[in-house]
mmCIF file of the N, C-alpha and C atoms, coordinates in Angstrom:
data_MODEL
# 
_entry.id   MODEL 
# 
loop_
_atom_site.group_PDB 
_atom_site.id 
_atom_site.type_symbol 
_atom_site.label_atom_id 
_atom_site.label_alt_id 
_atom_site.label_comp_id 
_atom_site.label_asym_id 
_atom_site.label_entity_id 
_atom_site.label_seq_id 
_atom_site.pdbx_PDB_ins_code 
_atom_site.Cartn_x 
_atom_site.Cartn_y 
_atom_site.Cartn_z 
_atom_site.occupancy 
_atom_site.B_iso_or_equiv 
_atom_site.pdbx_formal_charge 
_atom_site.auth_seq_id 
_atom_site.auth_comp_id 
_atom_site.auth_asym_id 
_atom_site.auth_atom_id 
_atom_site.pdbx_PDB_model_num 
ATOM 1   N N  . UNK A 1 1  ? 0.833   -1.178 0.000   1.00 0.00 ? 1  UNK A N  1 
ATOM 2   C CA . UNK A 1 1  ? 0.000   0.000  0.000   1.00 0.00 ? 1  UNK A CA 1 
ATOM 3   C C  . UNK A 1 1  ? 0.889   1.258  0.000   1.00 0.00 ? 1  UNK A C  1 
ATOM 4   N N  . UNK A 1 2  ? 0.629   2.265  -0.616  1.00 0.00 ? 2  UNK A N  1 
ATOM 5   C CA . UNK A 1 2  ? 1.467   3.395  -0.962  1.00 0.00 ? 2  UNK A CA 1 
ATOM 6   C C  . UNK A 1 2  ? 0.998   3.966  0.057   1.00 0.00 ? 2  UNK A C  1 
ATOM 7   N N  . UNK A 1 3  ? 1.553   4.871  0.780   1.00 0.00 ? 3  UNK A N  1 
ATOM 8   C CA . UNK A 1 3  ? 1.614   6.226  2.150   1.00 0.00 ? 3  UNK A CA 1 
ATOM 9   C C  . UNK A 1 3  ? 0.843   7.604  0.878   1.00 0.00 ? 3  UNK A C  1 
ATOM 10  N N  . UNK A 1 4  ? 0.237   7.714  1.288   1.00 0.00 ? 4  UNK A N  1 
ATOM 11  C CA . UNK A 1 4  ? -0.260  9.076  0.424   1.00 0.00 ? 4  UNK A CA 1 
ATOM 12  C C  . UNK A 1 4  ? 0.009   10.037 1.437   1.00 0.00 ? 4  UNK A C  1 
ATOM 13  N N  . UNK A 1 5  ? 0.848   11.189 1.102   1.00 0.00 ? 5  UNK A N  1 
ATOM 14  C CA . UNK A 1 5  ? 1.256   11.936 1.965   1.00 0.00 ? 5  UNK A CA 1 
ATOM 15  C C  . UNK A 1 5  ? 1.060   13.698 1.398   1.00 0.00 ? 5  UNK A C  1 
ATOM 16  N N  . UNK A 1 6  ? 0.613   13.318 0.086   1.00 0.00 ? 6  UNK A N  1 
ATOM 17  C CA . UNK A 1 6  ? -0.078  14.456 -0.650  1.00 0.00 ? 6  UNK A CA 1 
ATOM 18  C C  . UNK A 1 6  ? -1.030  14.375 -1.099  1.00 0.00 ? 6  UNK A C  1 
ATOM 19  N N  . UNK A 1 7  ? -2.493  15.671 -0.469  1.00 0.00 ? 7  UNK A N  1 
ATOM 20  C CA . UNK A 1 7  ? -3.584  15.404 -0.610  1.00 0.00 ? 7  UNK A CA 1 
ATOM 21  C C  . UNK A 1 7  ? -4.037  16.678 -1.897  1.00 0.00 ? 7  UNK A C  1 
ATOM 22  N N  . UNK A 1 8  ? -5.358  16.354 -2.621  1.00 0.00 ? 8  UNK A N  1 
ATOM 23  C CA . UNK A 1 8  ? -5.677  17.549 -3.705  1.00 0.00 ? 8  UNK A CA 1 
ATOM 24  C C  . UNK A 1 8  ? -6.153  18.537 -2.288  1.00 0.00 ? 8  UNK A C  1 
ATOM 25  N N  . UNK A 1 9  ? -6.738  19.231 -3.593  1.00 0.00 ? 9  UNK A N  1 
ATOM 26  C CA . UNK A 1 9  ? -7.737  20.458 -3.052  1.00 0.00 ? 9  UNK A CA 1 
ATOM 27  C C  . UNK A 1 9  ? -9.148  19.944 -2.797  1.00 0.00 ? 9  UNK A C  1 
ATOM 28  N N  . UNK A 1 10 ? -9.380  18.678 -3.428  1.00 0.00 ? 10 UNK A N  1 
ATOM 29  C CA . UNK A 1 10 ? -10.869 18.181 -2.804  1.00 0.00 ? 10 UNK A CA 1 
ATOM 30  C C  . UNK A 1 10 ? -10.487 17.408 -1.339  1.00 0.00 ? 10 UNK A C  1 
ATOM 31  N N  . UNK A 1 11 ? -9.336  16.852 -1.134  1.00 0.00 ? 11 UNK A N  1 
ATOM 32  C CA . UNK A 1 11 ? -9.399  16.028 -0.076  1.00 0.00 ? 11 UNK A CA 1 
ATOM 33  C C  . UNK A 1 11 ? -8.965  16.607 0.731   1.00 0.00 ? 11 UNK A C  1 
ATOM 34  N N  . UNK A 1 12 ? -8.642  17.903 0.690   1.00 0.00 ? 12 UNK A N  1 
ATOM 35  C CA . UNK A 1 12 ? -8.056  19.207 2.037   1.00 0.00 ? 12 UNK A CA 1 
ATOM 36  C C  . UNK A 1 12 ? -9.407  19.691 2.316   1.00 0.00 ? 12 UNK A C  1 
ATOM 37  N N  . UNK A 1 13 ? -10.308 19.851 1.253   1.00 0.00 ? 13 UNK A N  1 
ATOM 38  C CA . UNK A 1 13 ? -11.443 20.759 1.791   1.00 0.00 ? 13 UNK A CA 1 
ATOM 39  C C  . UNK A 1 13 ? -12.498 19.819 2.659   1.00 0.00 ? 13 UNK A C  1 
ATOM 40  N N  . UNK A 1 14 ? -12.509 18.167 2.110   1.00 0.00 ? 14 UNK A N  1 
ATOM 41  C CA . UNK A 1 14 ? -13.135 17.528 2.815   1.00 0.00 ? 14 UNK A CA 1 
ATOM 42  C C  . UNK A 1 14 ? -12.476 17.080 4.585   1.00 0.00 ? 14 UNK A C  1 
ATOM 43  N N  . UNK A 1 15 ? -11.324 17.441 4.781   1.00 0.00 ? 15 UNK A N  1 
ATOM 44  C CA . UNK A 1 15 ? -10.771 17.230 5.991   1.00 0.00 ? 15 UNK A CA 1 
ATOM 45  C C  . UNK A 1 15 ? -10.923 18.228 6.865   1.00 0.00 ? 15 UNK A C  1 
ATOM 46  N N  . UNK A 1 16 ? -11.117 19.186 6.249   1.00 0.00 ? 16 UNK A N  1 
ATOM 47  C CA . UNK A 1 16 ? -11.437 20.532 6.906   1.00 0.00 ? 16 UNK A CA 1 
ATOM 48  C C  . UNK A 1 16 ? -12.541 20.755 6.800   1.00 0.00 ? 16 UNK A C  1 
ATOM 49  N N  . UNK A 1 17 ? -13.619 20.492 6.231   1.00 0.00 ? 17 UNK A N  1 
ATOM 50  C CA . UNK A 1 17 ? -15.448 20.369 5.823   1.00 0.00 ? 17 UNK A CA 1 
ATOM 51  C C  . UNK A 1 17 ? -15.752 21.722 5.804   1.00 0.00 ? 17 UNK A C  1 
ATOM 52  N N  . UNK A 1 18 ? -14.700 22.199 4.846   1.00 0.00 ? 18 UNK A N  1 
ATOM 53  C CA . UNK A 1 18 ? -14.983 23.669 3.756   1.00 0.00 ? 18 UNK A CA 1 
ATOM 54  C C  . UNK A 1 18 ? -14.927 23.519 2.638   1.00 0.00 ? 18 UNK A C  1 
ATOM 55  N N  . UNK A 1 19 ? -15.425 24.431 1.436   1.00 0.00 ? 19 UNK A N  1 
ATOM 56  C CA . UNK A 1 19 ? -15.593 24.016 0.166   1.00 0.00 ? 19 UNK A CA 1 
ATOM 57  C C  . UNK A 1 19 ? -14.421 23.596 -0.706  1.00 0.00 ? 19 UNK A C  1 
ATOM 58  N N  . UNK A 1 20 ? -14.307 23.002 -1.289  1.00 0.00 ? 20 UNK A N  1 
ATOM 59  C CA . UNK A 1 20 ? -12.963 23.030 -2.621  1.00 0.00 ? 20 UNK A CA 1 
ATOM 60  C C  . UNK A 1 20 ? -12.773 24.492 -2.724  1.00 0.00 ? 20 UNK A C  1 
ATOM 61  N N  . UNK A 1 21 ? -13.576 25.243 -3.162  1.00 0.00 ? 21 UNK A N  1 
ATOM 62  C CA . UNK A 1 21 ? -13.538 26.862 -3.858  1.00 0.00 ? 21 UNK A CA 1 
ATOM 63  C C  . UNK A 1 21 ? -12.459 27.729 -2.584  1.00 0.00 ? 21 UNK A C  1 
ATOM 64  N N  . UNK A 1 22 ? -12.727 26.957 -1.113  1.00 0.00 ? 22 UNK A N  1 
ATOM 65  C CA . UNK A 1 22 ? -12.126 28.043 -0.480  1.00 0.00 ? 22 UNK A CA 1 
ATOM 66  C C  . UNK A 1 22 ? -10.880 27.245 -0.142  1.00 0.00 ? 22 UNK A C  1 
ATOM 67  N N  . UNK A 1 23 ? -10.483 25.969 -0.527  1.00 0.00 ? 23 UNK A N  1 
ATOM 68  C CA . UNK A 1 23 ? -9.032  26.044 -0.326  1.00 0.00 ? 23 UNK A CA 1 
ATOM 69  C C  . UNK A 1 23 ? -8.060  26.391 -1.485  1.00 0.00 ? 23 UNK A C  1 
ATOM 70  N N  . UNK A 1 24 ? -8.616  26.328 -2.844  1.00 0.00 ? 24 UNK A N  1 
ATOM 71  C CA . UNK A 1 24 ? -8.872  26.752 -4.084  1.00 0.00 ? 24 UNK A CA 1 
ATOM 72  C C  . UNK A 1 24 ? -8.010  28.184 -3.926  1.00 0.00 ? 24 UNK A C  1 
ATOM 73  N N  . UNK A 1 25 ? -8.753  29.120 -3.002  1.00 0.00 ? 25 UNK A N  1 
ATOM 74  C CA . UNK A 1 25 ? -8.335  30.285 -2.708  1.00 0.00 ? 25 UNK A CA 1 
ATOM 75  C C  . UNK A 1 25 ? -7.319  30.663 -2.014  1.00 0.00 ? 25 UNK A C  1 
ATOM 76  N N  . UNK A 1 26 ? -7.352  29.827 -1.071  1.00 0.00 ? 26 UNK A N  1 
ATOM 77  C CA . UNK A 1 26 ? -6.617  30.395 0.388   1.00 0.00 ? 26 UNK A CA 1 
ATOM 78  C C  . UNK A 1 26 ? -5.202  29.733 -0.102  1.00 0.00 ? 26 UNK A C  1 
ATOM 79  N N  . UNK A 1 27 ? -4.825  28.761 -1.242  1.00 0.00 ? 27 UNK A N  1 
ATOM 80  C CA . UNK A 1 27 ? -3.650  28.188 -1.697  1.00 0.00 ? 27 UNK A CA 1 
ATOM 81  C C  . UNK A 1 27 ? -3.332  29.572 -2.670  1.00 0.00 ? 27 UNK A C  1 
ATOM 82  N N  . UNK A 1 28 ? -4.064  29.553 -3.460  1.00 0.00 ? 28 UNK A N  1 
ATOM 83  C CA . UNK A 1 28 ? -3.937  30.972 -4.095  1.00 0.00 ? 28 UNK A CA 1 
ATOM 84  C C  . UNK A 1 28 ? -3.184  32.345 -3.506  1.00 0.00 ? 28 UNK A C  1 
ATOM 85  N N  . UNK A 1 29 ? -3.720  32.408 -2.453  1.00 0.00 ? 29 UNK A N  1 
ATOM 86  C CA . UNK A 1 29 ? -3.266  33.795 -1.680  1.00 0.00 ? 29 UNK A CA 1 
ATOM 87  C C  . UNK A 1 29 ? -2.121  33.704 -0.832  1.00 0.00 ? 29 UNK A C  1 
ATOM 88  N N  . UNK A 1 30 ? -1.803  32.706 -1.169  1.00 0.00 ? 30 UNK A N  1 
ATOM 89  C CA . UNK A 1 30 ? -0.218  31.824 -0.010  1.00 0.00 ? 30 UNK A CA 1 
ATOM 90  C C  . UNK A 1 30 ? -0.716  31.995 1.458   1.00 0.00 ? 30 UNK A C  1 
ATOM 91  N N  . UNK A 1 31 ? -1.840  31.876 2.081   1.00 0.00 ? 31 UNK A N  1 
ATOM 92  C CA . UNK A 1 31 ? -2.832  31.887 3.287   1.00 0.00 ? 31 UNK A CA 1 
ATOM 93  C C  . UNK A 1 31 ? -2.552  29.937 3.826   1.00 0.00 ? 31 UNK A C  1 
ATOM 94  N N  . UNK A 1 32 ? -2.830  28.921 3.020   1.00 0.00 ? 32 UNK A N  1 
ATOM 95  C CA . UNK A 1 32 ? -2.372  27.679 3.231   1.00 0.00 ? 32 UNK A CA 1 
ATOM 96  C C  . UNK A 1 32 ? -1.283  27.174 2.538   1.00 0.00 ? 32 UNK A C  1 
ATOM 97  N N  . UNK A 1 33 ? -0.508  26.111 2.949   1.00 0.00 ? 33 UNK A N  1 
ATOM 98  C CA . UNK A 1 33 ? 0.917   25.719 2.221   1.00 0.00 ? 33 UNK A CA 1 
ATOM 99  C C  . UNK A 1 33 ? 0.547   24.919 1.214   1.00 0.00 ? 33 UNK A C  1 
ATOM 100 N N  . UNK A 1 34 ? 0.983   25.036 0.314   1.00 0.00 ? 34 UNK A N  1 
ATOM 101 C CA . UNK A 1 34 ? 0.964   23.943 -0.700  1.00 0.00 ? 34 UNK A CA 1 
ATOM 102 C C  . UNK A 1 34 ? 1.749   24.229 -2.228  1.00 0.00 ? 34 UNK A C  1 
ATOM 103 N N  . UNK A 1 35 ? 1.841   24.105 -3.250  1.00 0.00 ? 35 UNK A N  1 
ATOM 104 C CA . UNK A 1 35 ? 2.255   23.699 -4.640  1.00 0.00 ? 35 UNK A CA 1 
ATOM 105 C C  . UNK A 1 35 ? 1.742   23.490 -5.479  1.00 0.00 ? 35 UNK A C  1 
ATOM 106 N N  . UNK A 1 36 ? 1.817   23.705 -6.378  1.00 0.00 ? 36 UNK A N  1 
ATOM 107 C CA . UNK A 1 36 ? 1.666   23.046 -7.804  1.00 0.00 ? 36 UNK A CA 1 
ATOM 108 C C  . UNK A 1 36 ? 2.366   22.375 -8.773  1.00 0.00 ? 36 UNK A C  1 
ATOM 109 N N  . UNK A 1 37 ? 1.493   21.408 -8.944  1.00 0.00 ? 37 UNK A N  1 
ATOM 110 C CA . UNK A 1 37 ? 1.732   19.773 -9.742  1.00 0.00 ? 37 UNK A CA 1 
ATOM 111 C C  . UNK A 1 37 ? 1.622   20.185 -11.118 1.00 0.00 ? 37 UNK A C  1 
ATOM 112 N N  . UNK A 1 38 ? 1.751   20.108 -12.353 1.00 0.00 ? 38 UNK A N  1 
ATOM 113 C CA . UNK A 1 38 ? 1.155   20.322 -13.369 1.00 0.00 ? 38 UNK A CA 1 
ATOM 114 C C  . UNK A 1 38 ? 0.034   20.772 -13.015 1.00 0.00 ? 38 UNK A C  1 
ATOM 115 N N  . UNK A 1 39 ? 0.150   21.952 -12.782 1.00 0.00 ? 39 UNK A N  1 
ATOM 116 C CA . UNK A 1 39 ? -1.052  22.775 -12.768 1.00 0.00 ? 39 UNK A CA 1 
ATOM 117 C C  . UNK A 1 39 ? -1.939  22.508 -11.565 1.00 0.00 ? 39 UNK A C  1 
ATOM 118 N N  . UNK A 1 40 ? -2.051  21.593 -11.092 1.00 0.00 ? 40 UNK A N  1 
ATOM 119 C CA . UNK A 1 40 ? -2.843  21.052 -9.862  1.00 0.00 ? 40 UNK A CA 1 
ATOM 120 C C  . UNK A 1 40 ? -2.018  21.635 -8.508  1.00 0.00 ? 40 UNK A C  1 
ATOM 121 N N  . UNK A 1 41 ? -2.972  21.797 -7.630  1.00 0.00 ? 41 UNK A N  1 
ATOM 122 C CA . UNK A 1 41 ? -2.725  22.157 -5.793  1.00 0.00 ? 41 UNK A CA 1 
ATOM 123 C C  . UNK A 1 41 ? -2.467  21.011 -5.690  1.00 0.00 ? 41 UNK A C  1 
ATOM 124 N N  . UNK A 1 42 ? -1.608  20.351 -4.596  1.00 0.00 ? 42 UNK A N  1 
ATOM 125 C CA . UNK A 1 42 ? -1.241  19.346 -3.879  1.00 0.00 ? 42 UNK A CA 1 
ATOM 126 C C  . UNK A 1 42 ? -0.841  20.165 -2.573  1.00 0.00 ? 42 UNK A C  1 
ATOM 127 N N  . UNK A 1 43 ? -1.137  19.143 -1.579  1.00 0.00 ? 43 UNK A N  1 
ATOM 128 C CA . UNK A 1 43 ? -0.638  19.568 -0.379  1.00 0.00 ? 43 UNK A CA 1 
ATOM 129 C C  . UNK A 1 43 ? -0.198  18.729 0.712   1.00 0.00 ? 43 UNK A C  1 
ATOM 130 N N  . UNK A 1 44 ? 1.204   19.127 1.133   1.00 0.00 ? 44 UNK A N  1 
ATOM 131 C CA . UNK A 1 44 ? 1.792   18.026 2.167   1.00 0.00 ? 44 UNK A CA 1 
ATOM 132 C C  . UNK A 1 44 ? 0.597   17.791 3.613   1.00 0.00 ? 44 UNK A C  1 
ATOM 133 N N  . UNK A 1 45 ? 0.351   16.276 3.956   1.00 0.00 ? 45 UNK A N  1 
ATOM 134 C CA . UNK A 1 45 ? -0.815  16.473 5.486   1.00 0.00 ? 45 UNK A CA 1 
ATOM 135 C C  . UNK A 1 45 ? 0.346   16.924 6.329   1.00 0.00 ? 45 UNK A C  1 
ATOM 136 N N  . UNK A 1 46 ? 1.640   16.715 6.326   1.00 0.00 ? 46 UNK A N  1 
ATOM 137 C CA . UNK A 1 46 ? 2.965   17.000 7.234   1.00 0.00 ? 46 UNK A CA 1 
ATOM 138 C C  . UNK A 1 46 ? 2.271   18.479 7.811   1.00 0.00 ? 46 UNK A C  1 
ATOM 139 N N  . UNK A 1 47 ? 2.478   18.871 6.853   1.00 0.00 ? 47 UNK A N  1 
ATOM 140 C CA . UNK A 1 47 ? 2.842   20.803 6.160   1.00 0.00 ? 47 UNK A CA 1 
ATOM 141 C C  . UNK A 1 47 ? 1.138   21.085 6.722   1.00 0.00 ? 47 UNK A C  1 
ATOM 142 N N  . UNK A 1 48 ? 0.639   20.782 6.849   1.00 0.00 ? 48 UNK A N  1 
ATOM 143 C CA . UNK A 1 48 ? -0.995  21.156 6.699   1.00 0.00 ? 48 UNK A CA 1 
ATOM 144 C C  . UNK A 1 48 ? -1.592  20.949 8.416   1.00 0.00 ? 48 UNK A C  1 
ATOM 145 N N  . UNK A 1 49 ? -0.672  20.343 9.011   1.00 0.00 ? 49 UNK A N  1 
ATOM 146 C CA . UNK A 1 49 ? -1.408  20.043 10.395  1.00 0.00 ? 49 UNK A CA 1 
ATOM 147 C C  . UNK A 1 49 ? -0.203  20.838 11.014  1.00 0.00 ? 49 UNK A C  1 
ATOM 148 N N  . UNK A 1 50 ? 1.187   20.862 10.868  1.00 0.00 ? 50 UNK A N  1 
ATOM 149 C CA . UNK A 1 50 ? 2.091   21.923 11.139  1.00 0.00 ? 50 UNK A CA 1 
ATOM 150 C C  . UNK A 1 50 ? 1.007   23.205 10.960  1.00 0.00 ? 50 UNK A C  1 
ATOM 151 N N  . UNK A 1 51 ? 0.809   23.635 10.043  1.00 0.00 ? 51 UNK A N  1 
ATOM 152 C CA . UNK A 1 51 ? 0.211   25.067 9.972   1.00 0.00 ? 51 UNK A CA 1 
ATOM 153 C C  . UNK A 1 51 ? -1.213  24.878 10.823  1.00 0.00 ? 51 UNK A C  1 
ATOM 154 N N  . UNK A 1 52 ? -1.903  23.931 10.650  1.00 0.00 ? 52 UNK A N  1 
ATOM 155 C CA . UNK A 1 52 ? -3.010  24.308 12.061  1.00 0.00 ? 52 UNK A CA 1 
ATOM 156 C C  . UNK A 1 52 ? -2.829  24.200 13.385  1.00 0.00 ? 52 UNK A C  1 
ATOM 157 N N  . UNK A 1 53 ? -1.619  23.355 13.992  1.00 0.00 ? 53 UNK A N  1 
ATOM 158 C CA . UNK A 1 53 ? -0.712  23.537 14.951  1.00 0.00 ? 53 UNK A CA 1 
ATOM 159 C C  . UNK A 1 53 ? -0.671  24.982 15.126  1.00 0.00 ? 53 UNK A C  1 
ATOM 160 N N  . UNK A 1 54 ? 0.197   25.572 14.484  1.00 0.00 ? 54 UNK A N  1 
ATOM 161 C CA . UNK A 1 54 ? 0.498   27.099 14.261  1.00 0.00 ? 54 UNK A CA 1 
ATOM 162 C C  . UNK A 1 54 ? -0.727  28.287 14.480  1.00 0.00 ? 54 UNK A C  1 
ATOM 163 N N  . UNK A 1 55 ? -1.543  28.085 13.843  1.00 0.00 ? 55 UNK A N  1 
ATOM 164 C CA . UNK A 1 55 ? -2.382  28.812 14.207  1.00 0.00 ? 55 UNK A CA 1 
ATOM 165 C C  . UNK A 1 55 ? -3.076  28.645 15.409  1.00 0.00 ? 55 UNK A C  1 
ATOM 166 N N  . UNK A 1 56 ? -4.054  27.653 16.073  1.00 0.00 ? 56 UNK A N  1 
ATOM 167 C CA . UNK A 1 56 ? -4.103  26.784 17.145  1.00 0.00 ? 56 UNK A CA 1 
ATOM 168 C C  . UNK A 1 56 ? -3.378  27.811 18.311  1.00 0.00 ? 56 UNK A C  1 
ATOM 169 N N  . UNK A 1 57 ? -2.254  27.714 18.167  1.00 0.00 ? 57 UNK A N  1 
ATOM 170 C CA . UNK A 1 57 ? -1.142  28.049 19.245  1.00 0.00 ? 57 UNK A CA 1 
ATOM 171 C C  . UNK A 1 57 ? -0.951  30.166 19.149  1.00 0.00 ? 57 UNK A C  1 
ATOM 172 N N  . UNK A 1 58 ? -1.398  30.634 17.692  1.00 0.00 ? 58 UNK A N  1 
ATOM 173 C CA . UNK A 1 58 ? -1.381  31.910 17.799  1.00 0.00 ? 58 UNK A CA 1 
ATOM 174 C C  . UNK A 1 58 ? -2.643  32.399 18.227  1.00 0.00 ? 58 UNK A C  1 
ATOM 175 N N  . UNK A 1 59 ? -3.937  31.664 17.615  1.00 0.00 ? 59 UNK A N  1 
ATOM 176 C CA . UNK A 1 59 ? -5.117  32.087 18.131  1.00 0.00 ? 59 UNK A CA 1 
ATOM 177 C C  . UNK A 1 59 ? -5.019  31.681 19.991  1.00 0.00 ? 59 UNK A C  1 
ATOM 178 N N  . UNK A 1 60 ? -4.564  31.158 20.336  1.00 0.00 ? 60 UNK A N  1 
ATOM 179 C CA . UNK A 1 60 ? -4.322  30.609 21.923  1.00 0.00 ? 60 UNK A CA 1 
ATOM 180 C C  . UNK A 1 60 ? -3.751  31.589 22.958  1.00 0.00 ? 60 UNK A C  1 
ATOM 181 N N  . UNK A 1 61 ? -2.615  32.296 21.985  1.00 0.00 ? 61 UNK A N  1 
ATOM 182 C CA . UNK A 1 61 ? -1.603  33.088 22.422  1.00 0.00 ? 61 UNK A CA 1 
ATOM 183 C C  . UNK A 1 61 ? -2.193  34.861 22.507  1.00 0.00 ? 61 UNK A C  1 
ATOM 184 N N  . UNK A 1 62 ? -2.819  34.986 21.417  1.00 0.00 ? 62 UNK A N  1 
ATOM 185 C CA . UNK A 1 62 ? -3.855  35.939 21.501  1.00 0.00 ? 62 UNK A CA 1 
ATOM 186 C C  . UNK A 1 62 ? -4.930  36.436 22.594  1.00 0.00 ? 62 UNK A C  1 
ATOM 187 N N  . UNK A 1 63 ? -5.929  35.347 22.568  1.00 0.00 ? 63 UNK A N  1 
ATOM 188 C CA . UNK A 1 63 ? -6.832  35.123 23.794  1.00 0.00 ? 63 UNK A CA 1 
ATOM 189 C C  . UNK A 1 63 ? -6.418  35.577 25.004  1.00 0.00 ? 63 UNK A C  1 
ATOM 190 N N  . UNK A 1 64 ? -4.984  35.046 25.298  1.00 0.00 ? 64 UNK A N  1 
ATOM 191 C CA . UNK A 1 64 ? -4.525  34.976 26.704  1.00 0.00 ? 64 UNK A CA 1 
ATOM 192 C C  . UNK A 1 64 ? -3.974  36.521 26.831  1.00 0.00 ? 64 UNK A C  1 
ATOM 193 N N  . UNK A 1 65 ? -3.689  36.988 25.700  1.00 0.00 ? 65 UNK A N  1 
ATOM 194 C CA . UNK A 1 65 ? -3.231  38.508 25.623  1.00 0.00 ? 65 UNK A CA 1 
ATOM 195 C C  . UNK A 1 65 ? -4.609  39.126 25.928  1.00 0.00 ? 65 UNK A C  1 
ATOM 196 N N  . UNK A 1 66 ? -5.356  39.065 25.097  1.00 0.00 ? 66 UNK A N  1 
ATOM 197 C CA . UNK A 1 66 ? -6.670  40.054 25.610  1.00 0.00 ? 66 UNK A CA 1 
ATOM 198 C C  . UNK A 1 66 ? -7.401  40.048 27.183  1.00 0.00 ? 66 UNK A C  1 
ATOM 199 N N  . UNK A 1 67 ? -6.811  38.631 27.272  1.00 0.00 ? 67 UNK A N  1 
ATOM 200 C CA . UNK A 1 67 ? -7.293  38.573 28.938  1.00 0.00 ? 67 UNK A CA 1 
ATOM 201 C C  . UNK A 1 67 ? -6.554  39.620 29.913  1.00 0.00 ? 67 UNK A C  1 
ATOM 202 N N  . UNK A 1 68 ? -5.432  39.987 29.727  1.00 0.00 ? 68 UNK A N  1 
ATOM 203 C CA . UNK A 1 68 ? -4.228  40.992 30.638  1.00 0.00 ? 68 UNK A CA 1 
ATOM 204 C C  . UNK A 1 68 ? -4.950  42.347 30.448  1.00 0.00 ? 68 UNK A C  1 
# 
């Protein structure tokens, strides 16, 4: 069985249960990590849970600021 370790733009939006159109975008605007394949988005899950890690931890870091 092959490790699939690069997902499209349909199988990012279904992991996240937002549209194709808006990861479509947000790859577009360099907002999520990813590449292009011949023309196609691909995206590392490595690279993709790193960056919601990341945010996770800034939206966290925030909160605790507005509390002071």
């Amino acid at each position: 069985m092959i490790d699939k370790s690069y997902l499209s733009v349909e199988e990012v939006a279904k992991q996240f249960g937002v549209n194709a159109t808006t990861v479509y975008r947000l790859a577009q605007q360099g907002k999520i990590p990813g590449f292009k394949v011949g023309g196609q988005w691909r995206f590392s899950l490595e690279m993709l849970e790193s960056w919601v890690a990341d945010r996770v931890t800034l939206e966290r870091l925030k909160a605790e600021d507005q509390q002071k």
